[in-house]
Each structure stands twice: as C-alpha cells, then as structure tokens.
TIVEX-502986 format. One record per atom (N, C-alpha, C, O): residue number from 1; x, y, z negated. Coordinates in steps of 0.2 Angstrom, whole numbers, plus 5000, padded with zeros to 4 digits. Each point is the difference from the previous one (the first is absolute). Example, Ala and Ser with C-alpha at 12.3 -4.5 7.8 and 13.67 -1.06 7.14 Angstrom:
BEGIN
[1, [5066, 4972, 4961]],
[1, [4996, 5006, 5000]],
[1, [5004, 5006, 5000]],
[1, [5005, 4999, 4997]],
[2, [4993, 5006, 5007]],
[2, [5004, 5006, 4999]],
[2, [4996, 5005, 4997]],
[2, [5003, 5006, 4999]],
! end
This chain:
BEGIN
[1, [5706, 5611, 4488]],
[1, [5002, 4993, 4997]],
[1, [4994, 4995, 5000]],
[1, [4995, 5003, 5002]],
[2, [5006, 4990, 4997]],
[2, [4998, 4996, 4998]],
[2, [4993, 5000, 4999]],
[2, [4995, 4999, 5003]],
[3, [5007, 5002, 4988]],
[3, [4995, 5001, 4997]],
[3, [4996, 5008, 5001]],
[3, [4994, 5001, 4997]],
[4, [5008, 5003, 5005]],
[4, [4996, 5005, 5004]],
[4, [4995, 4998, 5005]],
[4, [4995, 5002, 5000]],
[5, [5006, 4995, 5004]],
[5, [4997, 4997, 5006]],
[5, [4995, 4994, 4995]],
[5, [4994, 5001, 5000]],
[6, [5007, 4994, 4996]],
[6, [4996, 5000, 4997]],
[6, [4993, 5002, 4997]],
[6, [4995, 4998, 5001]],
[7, [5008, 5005, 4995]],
[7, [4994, 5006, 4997]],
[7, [4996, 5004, 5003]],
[7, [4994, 5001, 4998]],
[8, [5009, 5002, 5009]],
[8, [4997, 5001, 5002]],
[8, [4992, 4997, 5003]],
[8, [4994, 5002, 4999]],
[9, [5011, 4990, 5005]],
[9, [4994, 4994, 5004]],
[9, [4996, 5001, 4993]],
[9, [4995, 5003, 5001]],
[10, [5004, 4995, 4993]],
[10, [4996, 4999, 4995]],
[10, [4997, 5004, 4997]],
[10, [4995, 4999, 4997]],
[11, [5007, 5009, 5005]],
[11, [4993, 5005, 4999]],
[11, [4995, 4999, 5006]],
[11, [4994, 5001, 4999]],
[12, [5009, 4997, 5007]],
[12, [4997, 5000, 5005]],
[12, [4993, 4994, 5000]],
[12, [4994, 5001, 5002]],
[13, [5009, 4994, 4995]],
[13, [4996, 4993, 4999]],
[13, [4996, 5004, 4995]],
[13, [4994, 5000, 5001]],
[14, [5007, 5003, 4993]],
[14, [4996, 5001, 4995]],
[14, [4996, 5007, 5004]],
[14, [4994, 5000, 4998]],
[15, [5007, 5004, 5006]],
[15, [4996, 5005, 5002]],
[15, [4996, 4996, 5004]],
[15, [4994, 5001, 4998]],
[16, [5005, 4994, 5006]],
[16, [4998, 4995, 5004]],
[16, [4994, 4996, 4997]],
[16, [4994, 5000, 5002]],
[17, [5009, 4998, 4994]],
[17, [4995, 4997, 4993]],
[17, [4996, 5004, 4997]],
[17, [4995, 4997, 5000]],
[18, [5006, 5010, 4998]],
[18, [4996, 5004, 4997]],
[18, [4996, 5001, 5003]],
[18, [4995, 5001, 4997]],
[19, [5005, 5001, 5013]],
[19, [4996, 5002, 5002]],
[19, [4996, 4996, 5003]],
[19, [4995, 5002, 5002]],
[20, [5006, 4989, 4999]],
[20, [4996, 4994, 5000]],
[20, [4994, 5000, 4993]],
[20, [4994, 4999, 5001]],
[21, [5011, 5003, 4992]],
[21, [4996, 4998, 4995]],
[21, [4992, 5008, 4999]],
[21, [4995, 4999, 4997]],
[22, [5008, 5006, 5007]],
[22, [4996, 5005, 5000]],
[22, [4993, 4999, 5004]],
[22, [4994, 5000, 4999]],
[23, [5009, 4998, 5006]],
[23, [4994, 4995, 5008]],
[23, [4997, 4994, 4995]],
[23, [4995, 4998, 5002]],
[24, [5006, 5001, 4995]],
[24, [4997, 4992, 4997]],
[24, [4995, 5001, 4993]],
[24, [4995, 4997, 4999]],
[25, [5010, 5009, 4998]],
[25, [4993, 5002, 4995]],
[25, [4995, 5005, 5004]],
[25, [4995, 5000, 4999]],
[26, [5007, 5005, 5006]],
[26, [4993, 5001, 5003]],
[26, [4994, 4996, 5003]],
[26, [4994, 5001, 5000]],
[27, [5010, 4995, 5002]],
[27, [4996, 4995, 5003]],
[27, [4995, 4996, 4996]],
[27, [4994, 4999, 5001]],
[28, [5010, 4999, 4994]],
[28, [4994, 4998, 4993]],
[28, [4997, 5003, 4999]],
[28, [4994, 4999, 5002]],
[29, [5008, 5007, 4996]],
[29, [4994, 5006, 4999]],
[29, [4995, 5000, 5003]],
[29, [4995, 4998, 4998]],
[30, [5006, 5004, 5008]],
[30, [4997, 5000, 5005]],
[30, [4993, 4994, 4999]],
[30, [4995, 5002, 4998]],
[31, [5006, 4992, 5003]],
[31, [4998, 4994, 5001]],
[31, [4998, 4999, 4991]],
[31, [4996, 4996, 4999]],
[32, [5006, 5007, 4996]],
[32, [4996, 5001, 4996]],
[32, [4995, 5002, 5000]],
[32, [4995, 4998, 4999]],
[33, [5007, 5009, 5003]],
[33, [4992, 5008, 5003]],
[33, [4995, 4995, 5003]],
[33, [4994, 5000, 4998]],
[34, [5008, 4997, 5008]],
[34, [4996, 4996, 5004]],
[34, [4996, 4997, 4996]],
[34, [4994, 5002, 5000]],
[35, [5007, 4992, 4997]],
[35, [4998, 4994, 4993]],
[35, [4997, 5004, 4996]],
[35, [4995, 4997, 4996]],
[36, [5006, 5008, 5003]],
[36, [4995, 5003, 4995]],
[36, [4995, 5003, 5001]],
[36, [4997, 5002, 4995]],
[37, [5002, 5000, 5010]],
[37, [4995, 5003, 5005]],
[37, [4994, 4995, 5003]],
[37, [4994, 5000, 5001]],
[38, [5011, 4995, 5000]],
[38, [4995, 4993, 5003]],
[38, [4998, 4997, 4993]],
[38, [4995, 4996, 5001]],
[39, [5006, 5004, 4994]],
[39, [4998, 4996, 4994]],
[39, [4994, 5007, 4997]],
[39, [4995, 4997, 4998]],
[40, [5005, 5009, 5003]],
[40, [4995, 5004, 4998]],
[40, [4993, 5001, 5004]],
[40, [4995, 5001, 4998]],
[41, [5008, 4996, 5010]],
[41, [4996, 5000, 5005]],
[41, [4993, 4994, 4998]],
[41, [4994, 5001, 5000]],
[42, [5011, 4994, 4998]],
[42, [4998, 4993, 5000]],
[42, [4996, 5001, 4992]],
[42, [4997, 4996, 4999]],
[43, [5003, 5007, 4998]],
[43, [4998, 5003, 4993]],
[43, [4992, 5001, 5001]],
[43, [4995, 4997, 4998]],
[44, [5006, 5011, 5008]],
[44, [4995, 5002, 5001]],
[44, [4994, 4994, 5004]],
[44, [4994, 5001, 4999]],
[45, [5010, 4995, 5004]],
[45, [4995, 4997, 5005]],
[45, [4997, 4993, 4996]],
[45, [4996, 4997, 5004]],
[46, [5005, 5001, 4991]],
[46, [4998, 4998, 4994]],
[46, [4994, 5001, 4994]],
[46, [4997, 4997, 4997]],
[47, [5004, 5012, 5004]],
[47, [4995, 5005, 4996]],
[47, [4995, 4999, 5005]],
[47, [4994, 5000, 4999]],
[48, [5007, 5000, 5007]],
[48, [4995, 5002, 5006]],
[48, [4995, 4992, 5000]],
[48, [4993, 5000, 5000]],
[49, [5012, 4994, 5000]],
[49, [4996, 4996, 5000]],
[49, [4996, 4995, 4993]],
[49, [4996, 4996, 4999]],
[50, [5008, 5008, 4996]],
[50, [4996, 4998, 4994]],
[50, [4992, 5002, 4999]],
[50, [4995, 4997, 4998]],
[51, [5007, 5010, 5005]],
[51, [4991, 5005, 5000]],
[51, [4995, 4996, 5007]],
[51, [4994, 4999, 5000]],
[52, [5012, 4999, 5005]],
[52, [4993, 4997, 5006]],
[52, [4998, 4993, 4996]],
[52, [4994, 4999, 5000]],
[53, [5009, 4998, 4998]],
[53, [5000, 4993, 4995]],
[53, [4992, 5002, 4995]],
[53, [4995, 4999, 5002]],
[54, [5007, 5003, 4992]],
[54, [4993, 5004, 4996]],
[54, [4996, 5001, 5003]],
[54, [4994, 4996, 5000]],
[55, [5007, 5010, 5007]],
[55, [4993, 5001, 5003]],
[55, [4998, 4993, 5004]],
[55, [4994, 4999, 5001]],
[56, [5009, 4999, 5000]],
[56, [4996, 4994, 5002]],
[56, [4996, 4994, 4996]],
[56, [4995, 4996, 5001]],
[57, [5009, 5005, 4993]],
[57, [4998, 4995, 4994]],
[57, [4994, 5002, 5000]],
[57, [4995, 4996, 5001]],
[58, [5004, 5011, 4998]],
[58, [4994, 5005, 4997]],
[58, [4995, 4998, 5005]],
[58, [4996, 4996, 4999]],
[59, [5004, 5006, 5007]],
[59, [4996, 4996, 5004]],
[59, [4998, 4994, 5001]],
[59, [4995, 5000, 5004]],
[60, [5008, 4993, 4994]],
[60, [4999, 4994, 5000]],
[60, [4995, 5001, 4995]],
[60, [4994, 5000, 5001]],
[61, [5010, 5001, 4991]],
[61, [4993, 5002, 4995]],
[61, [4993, 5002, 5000]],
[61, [4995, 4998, 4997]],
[62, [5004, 5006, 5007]],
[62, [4995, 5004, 5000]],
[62, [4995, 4995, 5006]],
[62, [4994, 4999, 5000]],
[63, [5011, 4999, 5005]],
[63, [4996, 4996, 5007]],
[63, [4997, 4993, 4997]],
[63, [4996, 4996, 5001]],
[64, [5009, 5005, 4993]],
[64, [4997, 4989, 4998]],
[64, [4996, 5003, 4994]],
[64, [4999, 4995, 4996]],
[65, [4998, 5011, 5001]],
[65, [4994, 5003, 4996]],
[65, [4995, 5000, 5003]],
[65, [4996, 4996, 4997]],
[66, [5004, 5007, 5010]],
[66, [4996, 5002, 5004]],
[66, [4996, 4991, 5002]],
[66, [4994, 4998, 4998]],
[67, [5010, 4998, 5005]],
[67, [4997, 4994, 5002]],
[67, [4998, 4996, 4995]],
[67, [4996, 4996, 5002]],
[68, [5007, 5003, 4990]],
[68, [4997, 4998, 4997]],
[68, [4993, 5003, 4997]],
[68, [4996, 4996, 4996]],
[69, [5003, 5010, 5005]],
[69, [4994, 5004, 4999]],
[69, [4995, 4999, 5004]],
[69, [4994, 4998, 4998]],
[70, [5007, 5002, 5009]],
[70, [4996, 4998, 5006]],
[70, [4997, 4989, 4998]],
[70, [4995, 4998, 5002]],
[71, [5012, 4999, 4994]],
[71, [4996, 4992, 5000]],
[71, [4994, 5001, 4997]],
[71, [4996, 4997, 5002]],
[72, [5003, 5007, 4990]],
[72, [4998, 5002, 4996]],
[72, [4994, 5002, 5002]],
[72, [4996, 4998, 4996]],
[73, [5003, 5005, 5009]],
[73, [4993, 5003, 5003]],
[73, [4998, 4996, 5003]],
[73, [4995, 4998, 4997]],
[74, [5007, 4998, 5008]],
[74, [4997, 4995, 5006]],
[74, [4998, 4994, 4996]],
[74, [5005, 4996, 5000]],
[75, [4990, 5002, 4998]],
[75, [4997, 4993, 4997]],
[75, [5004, 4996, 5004]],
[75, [5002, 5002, 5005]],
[76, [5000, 4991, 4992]],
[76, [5002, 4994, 5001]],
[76, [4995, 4996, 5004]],
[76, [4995, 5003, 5002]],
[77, [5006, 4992, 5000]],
[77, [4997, 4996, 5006]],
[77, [4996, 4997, 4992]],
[77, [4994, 4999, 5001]],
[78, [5007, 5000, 4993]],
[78, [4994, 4996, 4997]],
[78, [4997, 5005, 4996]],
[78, [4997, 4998, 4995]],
[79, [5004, 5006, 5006]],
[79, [4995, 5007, 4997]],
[79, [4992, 5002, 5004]],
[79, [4994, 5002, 4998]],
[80, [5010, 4996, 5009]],
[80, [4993, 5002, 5004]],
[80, [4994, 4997, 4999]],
[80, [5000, 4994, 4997]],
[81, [4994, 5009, 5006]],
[81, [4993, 4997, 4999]],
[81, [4998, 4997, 5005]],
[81, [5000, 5003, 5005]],
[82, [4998, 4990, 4997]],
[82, [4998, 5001, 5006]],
[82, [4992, 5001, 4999]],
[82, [4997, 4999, 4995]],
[83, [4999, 5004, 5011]],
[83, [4993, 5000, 5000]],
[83, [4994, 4996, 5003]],
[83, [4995, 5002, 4999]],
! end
C-alpha cells in the first residue's frame, strides 16, 4: 500500500538522518579532542614561557646590581685628583 511505501521511505530518511547525525557528533568530538589538546598544549607553552620570562627578569636584576655597583666603585670625573 500507499502508506506502506511511505513509512517505509521515512525510516529510510530517519535511518539516513541518524547516521548523518552519528558522523556529525563524532566529528565534534573529535574536533573537540583536538581543541582540547591544543588549549593544554598552549597551557603548557605558557608555563614554559612565564619561567624563561622570570629568568630573564632575574638576570636583568642582578646585571642592573652588578653595573650599579661597578658606577659606585669607579670615582666620577669630579672626584679625581689631578697632580
């Protein structure tokens, strides 16, 4: 009949659909897994440059010690003696 034929077509389109919408949420998943792996990646590479950041800071500090300690040593041009 008719409406046999029917129902049929529309399990068809619904099995069609189902297995569209099954490819489509793996796909998200997927491309979730991805995003969330690139957002951890990018997390880490963050932690890595916070710490070379620091040690650089740390090194600035200590280099701008050093050369103000060295002005500190070397008499000024009106400090000297002449003879």
């Amino acid at each position: 009949s008719k409406e046999g034929w029917a129902t049929v077509s529309s399990l068809g389109n619904l099995e069609d659909s189902i297995c569209i919408s099954a490819a489509s949420t793996s796909d998200v998943q997927d491309r979730l897994s991805a995003l969330e792996l690139r957002v951890q990646q990018q997390e880490d590479e963050i932690t890595v440059l916070k710490a070379a950041l620091a040690d650089v800071l740390r090194r600035l500090a200590i280099s701008e010690d050093h050369v103000a300690s060295v002005k500190k040593s070397v008499p000024s041009k009106g400090n000297c003696l002449l003879k």
